[in-house]
C-alpha positions, 0 to 999 in steps of 0.5 A: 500500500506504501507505493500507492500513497507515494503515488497519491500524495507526491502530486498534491505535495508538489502543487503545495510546494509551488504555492508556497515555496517559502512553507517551514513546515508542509506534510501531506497524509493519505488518511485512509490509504485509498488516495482520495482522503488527505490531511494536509498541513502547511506552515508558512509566513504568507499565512501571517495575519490571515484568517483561519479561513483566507489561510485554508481558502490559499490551500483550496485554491493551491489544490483546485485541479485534484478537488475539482476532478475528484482526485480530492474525495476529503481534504483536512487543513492544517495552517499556520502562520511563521513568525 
């Protein structure tokens, strides 16, 4: 199951890393190891003085193509801002 959720989550990791090149700290996790539930987490100082939500709306936006085509079934956000 291992290769499977390096398959599914390498995309996702590399659309994040090009949206924030700047993160301290960005994990994506396949939950369920079927490749359409992820948990992503993401910390970066572009976050700073955002709201939770404006922070979790630059993730969606960053990851649009898989949640729109169905790759994404469930994403859970972790954010936060660098000092």
């Amino acid at each position: 199951m291992a290769s499977i959720e390096g398959v599914s989550t390498q995309p996702l990791h590399t659309l994040l890393e090009s949206a924030f090149p700047d993160a301290t700290e960005l994990n994506v996790e396949d939950r369920t190891g079927g490749g359409d539930h992820f948990q992503v987490t993401v910390a970066s100082p572009r976050f700073s003085g955002l709201s939770l939500l404006d922070q979790h709306r630059l993730v969606n936006q960053a990851l649009a193509e898989p949640l729109h085509d169905g790759t994404i079934h469930e994403l859970r956000i972790k954010t936060k801002g660098t000092e």
